[in-house]
MARSEDREN-997932 format. One record per residue (C-alpha): residue in three letters; x, y, z. Coordinates in steps of 0.2 Angstrom, whole numbers, padded with zeros to 4 digits, always signed. Each point is the difference from the previous one (the first is absolute). Layout:
N
ALAXYZ
...
% end
This chain:
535
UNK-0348-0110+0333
UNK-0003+0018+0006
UNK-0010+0013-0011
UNK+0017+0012-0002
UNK+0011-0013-0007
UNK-0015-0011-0012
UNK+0001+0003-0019
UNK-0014-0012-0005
UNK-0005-0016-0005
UNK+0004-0014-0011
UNK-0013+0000-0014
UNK+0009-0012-0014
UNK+0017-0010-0005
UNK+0012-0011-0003
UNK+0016-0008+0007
UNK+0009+0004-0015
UNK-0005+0016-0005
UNK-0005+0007+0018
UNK-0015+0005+0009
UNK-0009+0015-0002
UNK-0006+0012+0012
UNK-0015+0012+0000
UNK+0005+0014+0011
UNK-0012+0009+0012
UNK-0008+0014-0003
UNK+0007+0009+0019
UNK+0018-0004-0012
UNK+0008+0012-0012
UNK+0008-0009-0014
UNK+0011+0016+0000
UNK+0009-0007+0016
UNK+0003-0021-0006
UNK+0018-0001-0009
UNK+0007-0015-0008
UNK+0012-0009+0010
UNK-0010+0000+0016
UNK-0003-0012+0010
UNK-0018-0009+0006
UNK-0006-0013+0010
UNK-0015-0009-0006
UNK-0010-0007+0014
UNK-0006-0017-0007
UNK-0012-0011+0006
UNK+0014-0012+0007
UNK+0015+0008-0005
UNK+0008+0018+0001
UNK+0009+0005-0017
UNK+0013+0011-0003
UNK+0001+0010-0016
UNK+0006+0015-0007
UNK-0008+0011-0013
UNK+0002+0000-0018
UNK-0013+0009-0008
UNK-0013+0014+0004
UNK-0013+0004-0013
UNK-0016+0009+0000
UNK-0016-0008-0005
UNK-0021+0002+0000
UNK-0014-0011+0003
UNK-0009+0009-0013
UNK+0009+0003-0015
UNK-0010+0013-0008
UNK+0005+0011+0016
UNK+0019+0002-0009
UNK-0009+0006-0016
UNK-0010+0011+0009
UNK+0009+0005+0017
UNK-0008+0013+0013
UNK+0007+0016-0002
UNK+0014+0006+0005
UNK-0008+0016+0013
UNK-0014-0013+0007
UNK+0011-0005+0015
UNK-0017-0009+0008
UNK-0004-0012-0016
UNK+0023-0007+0000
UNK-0001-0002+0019
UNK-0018-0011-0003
UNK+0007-0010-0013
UNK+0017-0003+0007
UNK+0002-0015+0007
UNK-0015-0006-0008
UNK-0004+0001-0018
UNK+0019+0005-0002
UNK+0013-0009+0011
UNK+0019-0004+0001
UNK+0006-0017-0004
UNK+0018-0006+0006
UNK+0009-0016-0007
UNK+0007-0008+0015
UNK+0015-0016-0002
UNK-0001-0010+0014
UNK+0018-0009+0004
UNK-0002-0005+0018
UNK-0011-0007+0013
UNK+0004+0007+0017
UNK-0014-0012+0012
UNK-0019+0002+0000
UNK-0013-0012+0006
UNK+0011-0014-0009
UNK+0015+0004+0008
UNK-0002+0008+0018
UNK+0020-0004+0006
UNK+0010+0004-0017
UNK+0015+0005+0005
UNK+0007+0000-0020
UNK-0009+0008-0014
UNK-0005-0014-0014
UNK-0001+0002-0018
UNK-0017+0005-0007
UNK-0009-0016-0009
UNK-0017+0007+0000
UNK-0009+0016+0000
UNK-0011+0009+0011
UNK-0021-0003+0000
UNK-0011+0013-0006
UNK-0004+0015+0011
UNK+0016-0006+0010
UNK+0006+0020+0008
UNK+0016+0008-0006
UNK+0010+0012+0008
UNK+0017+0011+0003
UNK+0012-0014+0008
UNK+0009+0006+0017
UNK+0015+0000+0006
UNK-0003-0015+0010
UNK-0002-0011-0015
UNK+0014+0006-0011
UNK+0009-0004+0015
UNK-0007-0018+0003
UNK+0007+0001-0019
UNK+0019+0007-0003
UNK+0003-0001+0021
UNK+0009+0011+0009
UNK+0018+0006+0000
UNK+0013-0013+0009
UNK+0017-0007-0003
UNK-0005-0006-0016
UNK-0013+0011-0007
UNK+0004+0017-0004
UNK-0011+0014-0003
UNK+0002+0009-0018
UNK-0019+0010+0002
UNK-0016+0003+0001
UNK-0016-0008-0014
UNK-0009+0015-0007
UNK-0007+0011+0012
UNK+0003-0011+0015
UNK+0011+0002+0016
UNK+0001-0018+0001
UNK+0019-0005-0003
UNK+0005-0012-0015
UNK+0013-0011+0002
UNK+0010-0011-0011
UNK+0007-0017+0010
UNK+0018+0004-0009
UNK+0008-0017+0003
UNK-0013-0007-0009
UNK+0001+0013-0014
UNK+0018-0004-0004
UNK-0004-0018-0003
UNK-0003+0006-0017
UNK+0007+0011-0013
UNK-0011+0018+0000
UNK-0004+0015-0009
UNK-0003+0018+0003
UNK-0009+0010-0016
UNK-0006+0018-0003
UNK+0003+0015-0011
UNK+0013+0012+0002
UNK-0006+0011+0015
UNK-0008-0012+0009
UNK+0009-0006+0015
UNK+0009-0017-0006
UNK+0015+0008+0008
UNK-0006+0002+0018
UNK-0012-0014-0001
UNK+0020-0009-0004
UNK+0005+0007+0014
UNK-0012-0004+0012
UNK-0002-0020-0005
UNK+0020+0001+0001
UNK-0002+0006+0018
UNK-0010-0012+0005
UNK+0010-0014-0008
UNK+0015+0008+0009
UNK-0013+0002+0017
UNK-0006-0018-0001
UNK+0017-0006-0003
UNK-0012-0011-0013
UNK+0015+0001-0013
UNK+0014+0009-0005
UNK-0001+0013-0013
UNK+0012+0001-0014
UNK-0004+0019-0010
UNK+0005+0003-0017
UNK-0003+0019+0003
UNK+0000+0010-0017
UNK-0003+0016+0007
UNK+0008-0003+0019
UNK-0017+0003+0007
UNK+0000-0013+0011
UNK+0016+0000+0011
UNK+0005+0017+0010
UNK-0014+0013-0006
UNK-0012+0007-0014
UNK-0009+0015-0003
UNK-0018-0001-0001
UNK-0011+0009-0011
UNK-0002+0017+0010
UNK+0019+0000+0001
UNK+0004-0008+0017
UNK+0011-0013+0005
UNK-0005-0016+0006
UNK+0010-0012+0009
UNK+0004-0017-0010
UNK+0005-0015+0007
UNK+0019+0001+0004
UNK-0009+0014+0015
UNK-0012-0007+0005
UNK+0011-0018+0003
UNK+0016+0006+0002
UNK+0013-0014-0002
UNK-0015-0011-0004
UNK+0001+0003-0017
UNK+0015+0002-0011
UNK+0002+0013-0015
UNK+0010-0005-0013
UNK+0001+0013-0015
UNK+0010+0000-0017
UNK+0003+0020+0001
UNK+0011+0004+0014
UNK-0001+0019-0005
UNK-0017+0001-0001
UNK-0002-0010+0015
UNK+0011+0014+0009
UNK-0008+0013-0008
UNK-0017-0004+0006
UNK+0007-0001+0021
UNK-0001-0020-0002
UNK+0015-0008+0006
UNK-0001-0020-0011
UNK+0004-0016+0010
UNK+0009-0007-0016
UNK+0004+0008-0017
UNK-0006-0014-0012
UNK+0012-0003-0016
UNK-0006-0012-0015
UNK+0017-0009-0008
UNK-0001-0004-0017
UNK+0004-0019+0004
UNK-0017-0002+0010
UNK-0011+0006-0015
UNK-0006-0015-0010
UNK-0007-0003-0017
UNK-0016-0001+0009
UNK-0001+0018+0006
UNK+0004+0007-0016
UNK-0016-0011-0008
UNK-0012+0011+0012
UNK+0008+0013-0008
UNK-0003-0002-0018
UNK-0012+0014-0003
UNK+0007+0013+0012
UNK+0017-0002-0007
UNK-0008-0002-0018
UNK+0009-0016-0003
UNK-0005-0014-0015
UNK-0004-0017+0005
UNK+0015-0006-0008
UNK+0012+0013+0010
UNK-0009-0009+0016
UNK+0007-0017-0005
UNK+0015+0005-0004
UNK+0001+0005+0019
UNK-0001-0018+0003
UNK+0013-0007-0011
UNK+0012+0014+0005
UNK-0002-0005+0020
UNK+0004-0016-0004
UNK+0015+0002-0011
UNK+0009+0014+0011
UNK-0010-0006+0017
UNK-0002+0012+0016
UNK+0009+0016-0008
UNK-0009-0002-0016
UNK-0006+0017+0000
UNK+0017+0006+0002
UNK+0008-0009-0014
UNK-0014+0003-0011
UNK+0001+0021+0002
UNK+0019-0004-0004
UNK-0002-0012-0015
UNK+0006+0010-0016
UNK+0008-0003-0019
UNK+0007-0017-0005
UNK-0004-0006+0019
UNK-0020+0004-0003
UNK+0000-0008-0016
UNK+0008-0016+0004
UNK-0013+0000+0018
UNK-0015+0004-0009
UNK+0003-0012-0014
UNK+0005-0015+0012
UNK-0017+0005+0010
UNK-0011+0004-0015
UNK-0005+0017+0003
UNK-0004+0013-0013
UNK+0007+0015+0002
UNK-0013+0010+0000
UNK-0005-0011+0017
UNK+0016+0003+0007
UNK-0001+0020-0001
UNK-0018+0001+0007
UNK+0005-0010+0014
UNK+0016+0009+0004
UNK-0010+0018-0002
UNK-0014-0007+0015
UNK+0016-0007+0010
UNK+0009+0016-0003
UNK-0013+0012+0008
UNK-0002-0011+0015
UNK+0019+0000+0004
UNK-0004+0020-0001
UNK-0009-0002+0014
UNK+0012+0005+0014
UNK-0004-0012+0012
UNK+0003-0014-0011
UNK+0019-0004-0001
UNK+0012-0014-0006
UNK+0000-0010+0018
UNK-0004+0003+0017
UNK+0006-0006+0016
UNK-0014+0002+0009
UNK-0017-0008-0010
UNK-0016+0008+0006
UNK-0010-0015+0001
UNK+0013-0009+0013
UNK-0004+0018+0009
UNK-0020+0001-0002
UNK+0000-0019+0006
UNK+0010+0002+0016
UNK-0012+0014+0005
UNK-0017-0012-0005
UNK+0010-0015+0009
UNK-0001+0013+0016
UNK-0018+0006+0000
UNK+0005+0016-0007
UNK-0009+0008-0014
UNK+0008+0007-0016
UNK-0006+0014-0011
UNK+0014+0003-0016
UNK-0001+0017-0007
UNK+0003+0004-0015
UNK+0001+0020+0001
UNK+0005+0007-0017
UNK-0003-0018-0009
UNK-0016+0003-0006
UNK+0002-0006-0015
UNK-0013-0017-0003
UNK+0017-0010-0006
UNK+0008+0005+0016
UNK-0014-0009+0012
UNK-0003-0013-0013
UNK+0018-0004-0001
UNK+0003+0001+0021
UNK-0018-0006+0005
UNK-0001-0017-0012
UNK+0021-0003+0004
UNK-0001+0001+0018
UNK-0018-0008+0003
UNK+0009-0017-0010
UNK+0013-0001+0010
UNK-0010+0002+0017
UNK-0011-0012-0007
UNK+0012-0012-0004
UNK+0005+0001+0019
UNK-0019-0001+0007
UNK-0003-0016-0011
UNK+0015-0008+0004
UNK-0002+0003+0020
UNK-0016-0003+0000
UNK+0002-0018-0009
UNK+0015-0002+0014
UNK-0012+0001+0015
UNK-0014-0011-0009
UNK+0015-0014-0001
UNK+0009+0003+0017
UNK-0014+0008+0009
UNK+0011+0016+0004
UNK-0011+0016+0003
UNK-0007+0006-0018
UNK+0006+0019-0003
UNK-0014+0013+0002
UNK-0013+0005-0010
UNK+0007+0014-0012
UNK-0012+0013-0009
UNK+0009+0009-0015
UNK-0007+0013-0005
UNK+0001+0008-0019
UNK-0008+0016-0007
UNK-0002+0001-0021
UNK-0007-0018+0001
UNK-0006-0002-0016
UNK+0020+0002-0007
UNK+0004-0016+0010
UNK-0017-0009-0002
UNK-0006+0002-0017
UNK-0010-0011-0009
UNK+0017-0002-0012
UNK+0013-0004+0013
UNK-0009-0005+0016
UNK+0004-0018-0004
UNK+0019+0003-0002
UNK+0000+0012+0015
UNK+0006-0003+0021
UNK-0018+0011+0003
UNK-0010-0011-0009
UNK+0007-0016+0006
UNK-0003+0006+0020
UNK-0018+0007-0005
UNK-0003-0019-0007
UNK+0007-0007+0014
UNK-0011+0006+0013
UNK+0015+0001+0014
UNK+0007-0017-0003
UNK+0016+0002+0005
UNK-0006+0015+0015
UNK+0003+0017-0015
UNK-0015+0008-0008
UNK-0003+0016-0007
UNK-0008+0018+0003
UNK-0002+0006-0018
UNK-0004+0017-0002
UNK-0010+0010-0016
UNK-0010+0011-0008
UNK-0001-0009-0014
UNK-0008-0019+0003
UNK-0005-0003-0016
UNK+0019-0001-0004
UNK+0003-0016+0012
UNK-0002-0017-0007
UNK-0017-0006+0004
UNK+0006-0017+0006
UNK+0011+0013+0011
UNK-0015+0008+0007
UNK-0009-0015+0005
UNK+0013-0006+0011
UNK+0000+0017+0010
UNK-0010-0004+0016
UNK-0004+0018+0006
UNK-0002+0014-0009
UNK-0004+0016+0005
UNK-0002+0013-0011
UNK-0005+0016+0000
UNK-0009+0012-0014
UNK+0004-0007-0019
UNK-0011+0010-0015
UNK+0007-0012-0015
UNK-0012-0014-0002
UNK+0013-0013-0005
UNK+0008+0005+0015
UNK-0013-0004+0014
UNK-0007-0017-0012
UNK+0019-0006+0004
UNK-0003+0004+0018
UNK-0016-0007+0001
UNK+0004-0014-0010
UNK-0005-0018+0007
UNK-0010+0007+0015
UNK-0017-0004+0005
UNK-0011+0014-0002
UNK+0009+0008-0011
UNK-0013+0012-0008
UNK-0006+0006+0019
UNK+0019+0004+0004
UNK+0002+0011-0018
UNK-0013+0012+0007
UNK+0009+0003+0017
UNK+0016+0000-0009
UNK-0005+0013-0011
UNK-0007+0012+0013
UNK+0014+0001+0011
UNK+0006+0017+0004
UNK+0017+0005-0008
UNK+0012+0000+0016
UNK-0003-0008+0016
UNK-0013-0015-0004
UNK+0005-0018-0006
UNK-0010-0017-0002
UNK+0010-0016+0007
UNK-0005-0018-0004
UNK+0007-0017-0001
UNK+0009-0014+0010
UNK+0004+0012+0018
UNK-0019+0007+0000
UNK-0015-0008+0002
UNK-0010+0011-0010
UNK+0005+0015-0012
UNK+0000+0015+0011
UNK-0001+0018-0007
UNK+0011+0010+0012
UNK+0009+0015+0004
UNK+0018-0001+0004
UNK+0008+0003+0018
UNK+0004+0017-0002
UNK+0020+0000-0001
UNK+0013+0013+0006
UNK-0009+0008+0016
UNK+0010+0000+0017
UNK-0014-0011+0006
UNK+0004-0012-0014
UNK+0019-0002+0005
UNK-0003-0002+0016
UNK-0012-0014-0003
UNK+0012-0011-0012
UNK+0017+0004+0006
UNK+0009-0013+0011
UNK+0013+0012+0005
UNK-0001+0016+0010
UNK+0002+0017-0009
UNK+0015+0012-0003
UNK-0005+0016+0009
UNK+0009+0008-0013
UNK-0011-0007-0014
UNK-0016+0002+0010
UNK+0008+0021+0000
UNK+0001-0002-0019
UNK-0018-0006-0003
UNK-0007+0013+0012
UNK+0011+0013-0013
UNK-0009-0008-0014
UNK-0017+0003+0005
UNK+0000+0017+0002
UNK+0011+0003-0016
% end
């Protein structure tokens, strides 16, 4: 371990609360930041650790009561590193060889903790790389770990094994952190995507925060991915030409979707029932029948069926703004999910838009409608091949923003979401959940999520419901806390060895498309971004 790169050494401990360092004094404790890495050089083994605290201490404590003046520049640089001395708390996760293990080819858990005086150090590139790997047909590079040109990557097949989650504050990048993993779910050909876009940022092209475009995945992909939208206007305003116009028909909407929407559409618990026993009486076009139910013909219904009034007119008001929806109508031809599951059947990946339909009952009512049916489809052809031995259909990553609407702790259990994030890709669907809110989703919910990766959070609730369940907890709260507002995100869990403070893959640059995109650019669209620079 070189002099430039050497921190300290190890003066005290513990496996479960971490090991502290005592820096030396050649080191400024102005230039240590939590969420870097170290290497510990052990007696047998080498250690990898990242940093979760720095604090300042004394040998002699009467020297904080009584400290050298602030103009006696000769007495501070005596003392320092000395009498007064920068201590680090250091976890170790990982043992990367040593004495012990000359020919590790795998990093191994830690079980034990370094010897006294054992010296600690910045890591290098070379052993975050013995780590995370390097970039191939399966691992894909999403950035760089704090103030490191080592590159991070995520071994994406593995990933989607299991339902994920992206968290942060507004303003932080969750969007473009989206956007990346998607690409490289797409690049991998790991899974295929299935978008429940909100604000149609992820299919032709979004404006970033200094007001220029950025290319989304329909560009990048071409006729890789497919954009479906549910606002053909709007879809046509914004220069984006839809793959399919998706219409909901009353007769596909079940008693079931409107119970997710209880609260948004301010419906009583008895109103909720009375969907049941009206889609059993009247069957597929309940909806229908009951919007036209009226007089004598109301009476006699309600009274056969045992429905208070009062139920019957709140649960034909909620019915009676979701039909004002204009892409709702009576009955379609062509359903939407026989549409989006052709296009998954294919390898290609969907992103439905919903333009104008902002409105949370909207996506509620679309997201938890389609994703049953779809799901339906994945269990039951998946159970087909375990029985015949046909070819299982491929892994599919759906993807939901607003996640705490769907995955509350109130109706995660009686939700499609909650069910996949249980099921931990059992019949090959997981999820990509998306927040700024994690305190929102059920805790059993956030368990189940493998990765997560979030970026900055400022409410406490929020970032003890990220961190919930994860070892070293406490040292993670600290790095958590001191990310910087944009451009800086922790990622731990099942598709990383180790938590890794990192910085984002910087999205949007010529350099970028060129790196990701399987197809060769328009020379037209390469005109337009050269226009958009120098605008």
């Amino acid at each position: 371990m070189n002099r430039e790169s050497r921190l300290g050494i190890v003066v005290s401990g513990s496996l479960s609360d971490g090991v502290a360092v005592r820096m030396d004094g050649h080191t400024s404790v102005e230039d240590v930041v939590v969420g870097h890495y170290v290497t510990i050089e052990g007696q047998k083994h080498r250690f990898l650790g990242m940093i979760t605290d720095v604090k300042l201490d004394a040998s002699d404590q009467h020297m904080t009561f009584f400290p050298p003046s602030a103009d006696d520049d000769f007495s501070a640089e005596v003392l320092s590193g000395t009498s007064a001395y920068g201590m680090l708390t250091v976890t170790p996760y990982l043992l990367i060889g040593g004495a012990a293990q000359p020919d590790v080819n795998e990093p191994q858990p830690v079980k034990t903790i370094p010897s006294h005086f054992s010296p600690v150090g910045l890591s290098s590139d070379a052993d975050i790389e013995l780590v995370f790997g390097k970039e191939d047909d399966k691992k894909f590079w999403i950035g760089n770990p704090l103030d490191m040109e080592t590159k991070l990557c995520l071994n994406l097949p593995e990933m989607v094994k299991r339902s994920n989650g992206i968290f942060g504050k507004s303003g932080t990048g969750k969007t473009f952190l989206t956007r990346m993993l998607l690409i490289g779910i797409l690049q991998k050909s790991a899974a295929v995507n299935l978008v429940f876009d909100m604000h149609s940022e992820y299919g032709w092209k979004h404006r970033n925060e200094k007001g220029r475009d950025v290319k989304a995945l329909k560009q990048l992909f071409g006729s890789k991915v497919a954009i479906f939208t549910l606002d053909e206007e709007n879809a046509r305003q914004r220069m984006v030409t839809p793959d399919f116009v998706a219409k909901i028909g009353y007769d596909e909407i079940e008693p079931e979707d409107i119970s997710l929407l209880r609260q948004t559409l301010n419906l009583t618990d008895l109103a909720v029932d009375a969907s049941y026993s009206l889609r059993k009486h009247f069957g597929k076009d309940w909806i229908n029948k009951t919007l036209n139910l009226d007089g004598e013909d109301s009476a006699k219904v309600l009274n056969a069926l045992n429905i208070h009034e009062g139920s019957f007119q709140s649960l034909k008001r909620g019915l009676t703004s979701l039909t004002r929806l204009t892409f709702t109508q009576p009955h379609v031809e062509q359903q939407a999910v026989s549409q989006i599951l052709t296009r998954l059947e294919n390898g290609t990946h969907v992103v439905l838009e919903f333009g104008r339909f902002t409105d949370i009952a909207a996506y509620i009512l679309v997201a938890n409608l389609l994703t049953r049916r779809i799901y339906d489809k994945y269990r039951e052809r998946t159970e087909r091949s375990i029985a015949d031995g046909s070819a299982a259909p491929k892994p599919l990553v759906i993807t939901i923003e607003e996640a705490h609407k769907f995955l509350n702790a109130e109706v995660a259990s009686q939700t499609i979401f909650g069910t996949i994030a249980r099921e931990m890709r059992k019949y090959n669907c997981t999820l990509l959940v998306i927040d700024q809110r994690p305190s929102g989703i059920d805790t059993e919910v956030m368990s189940q999520l493998g990765t997560k990766i979030t970026c900055l959070l400022d409410n406490e609730r929020d970032i003890d419901s990220v961190l919930a369940g994860t070892s070293g907890k406490s040292g993670l709260k600290g790095v958590l806390a001191r990310l910087a507002a944009k451009q800086q995100a922790l990622i731990f869990g099942h598709a990383v060895p180790m938590p890794v403070a990192f910085c984002p893959r910087e999205y949007g640059t010529e350099g970028f498309y060129k790196e990701i995109s399987s197809e060769q650019p328009n020379p037209k669209e390469i005109e337009e971004d050269i226009n958009n620079l120098w605008r």
